[in-house]
C-alpha positions as CSV (number, residue, x, y, z in Angstrom):
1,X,64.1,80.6,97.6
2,X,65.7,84.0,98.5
3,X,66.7,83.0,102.1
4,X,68.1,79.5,100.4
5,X,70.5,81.8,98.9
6,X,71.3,83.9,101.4
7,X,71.9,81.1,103.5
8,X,74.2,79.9,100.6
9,X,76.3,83.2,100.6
10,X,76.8,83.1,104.4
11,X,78.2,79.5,104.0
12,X,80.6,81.2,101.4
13,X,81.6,83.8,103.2
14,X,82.7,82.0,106.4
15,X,84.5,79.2,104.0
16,X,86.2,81.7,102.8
17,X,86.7,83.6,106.5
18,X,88.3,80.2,107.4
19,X,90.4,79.6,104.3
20,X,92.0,83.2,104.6
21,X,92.7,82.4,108.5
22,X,94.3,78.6,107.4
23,X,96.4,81.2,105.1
24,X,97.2,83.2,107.3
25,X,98.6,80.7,109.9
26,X,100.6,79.3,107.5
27,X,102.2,82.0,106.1
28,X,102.9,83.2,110.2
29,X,104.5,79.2,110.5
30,X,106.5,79.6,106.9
31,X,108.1,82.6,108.6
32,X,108.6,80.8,112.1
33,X,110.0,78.1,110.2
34,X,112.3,80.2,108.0
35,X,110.8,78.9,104.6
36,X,110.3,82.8,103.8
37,X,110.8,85.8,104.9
38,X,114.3,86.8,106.3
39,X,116.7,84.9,109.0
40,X,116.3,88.1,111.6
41,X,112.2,87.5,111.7
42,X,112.6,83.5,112.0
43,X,115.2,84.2,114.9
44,X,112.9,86.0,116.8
45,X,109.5,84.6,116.4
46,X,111.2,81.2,116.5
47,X,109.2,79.0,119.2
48,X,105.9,81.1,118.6
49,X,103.0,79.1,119.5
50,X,99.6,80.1,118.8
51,X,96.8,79.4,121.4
52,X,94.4,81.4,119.6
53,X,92.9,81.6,115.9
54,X,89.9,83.5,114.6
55,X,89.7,85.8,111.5
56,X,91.2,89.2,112.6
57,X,92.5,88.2,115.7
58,X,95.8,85.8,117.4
59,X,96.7,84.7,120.8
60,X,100.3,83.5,121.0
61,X,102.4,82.8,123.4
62,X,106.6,82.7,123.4
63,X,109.1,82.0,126.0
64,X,112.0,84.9,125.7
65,X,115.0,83.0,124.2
66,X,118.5,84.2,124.7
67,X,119.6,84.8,121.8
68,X,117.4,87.4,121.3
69,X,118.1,89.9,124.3
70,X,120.3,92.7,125.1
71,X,123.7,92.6,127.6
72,X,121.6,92.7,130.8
73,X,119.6,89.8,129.9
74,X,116.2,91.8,128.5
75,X,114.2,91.3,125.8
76,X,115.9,93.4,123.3
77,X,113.1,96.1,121.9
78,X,114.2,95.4,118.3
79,X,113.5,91.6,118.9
80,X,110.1,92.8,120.5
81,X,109.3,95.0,117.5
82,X,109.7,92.1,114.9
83,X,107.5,89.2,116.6
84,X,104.8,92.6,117.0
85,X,105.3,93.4,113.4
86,X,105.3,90.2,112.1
87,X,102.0,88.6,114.7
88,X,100.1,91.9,113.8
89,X,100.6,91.4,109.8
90,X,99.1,87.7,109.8
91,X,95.8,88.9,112.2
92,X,95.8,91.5,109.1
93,X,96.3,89.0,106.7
94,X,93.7,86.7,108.3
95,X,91.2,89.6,107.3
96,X,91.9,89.6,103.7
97,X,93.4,88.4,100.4
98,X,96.2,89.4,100.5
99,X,99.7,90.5,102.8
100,X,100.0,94.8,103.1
101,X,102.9,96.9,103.9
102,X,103.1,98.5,107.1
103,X,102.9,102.3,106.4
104,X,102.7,103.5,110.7
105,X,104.2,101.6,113.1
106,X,103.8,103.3,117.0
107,X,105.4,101.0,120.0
108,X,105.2,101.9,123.7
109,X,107.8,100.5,126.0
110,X,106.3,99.8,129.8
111,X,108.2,97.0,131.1
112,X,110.8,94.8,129.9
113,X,110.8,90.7,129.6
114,X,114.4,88.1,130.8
115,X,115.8,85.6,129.2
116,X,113.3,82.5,129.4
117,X,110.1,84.4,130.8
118,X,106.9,83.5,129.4
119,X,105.0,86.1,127.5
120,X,101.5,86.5,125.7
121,X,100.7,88.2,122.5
122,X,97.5,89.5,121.4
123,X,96.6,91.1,118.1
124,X,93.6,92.2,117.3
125,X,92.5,93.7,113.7
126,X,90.6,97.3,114.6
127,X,89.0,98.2,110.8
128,X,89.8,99.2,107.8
129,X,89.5,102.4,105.8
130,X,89.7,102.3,102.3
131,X,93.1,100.6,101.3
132,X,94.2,100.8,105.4
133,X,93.6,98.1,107.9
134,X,94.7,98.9,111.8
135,X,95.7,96.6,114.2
136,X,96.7,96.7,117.8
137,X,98.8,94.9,119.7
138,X,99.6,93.6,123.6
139,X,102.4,92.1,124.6
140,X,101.9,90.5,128.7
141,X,104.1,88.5,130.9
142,X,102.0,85.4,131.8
143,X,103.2,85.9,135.0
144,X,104.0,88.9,137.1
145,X,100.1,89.9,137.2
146,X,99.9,90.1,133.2
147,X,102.3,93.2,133.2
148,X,102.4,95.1,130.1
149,X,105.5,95.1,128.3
150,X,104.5,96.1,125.3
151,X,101.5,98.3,123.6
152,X,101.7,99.0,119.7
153,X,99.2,100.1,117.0
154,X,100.0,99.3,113.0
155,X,98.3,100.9,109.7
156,X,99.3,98.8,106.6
157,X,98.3,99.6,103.0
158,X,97.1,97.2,100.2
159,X,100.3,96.5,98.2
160,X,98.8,96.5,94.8
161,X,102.3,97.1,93.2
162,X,103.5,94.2,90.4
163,X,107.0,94.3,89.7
164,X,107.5,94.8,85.6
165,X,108.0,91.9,83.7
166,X,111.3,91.9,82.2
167,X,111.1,92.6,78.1
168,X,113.0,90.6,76.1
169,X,116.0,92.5,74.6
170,X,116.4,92.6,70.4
171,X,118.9,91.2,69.1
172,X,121.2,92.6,66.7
């Protein structure tokens, strides 16, 4: 009987791994898509494609579109900073109930991407400590010998915060 229900919780634990990751894909496509979020993140995870789903961790891969590099044709870093930040909060968010705010956000530079190369992103949860999940994240060329363009770490907080309800005002 006891390892009837233990087998039972397992079962409910993994549904509920699978439904947080299904979440958290669709909340990274609603931004992709521009359904949420703000213009600047759609425009530069827009064509995002991930390869690569399980809870706590994404594969993605995105071709380097113009309009988001610099005057000699690179990847511009604040582009690359966005699709990091934004690919790192959903392997987060696959890990739990809820989307966190990004409290440390580190970035090393090593190389730089053109206009139309292929990359591959990789973000992989770390842990959590108390209210504080980690992440890292690799950004490759697919080509070139997977050269690193792009290492970065994230902390993000649980955002337990509710906005007030507005109080109805008397009337006089």
């Amino acid at each position: 009987m006891a390892e009837n229900s233990m087998e039972e919780d397992q079962n409910i634990a993994r549904t509920h791994l699978h439904l947080q990751l299904q979440r958290s894909l669709k909340w990274l496509d609603d931004v992709r898509n521009g359904a949420i979020g703000y213009e600047l993140e759609a425009r530069c995870i827009g064509g995002l494609q991930v390869t690569k789903a399980q809870t706590g961790f994404l594969r993605c891969d995105f071709t380097v579109p113009a309009h988001a590099s610099d005057m000699n044709g690179n990847w511009h870093a604040g582009a690359i900073a966005t699709l990091i930040d934004v690919v790192g909060g959903a392997a987060i968010y696959s890990t739990g109930h809820h989307l966190k705010v990004t409290v440390n956000f580190n970035i090393q530079y090593h190389s730089t991407a053109k206009i139309q190369e292929e990359v591959e992103i990789d973000a992989k949860a770390n842990g959590h400590r108390g209210k504080l999940t980690s992440v890292m994240i690799k950004v490759r060329s697919k080509s070139n010998n997977q050269r690193l363009i792009a290492l970065a770490t994230q902390w993000t907080a649980a955002n337990d915060y509710r906005s007030p309800q507005p109080q109805p005002q008397p009337k006089l």
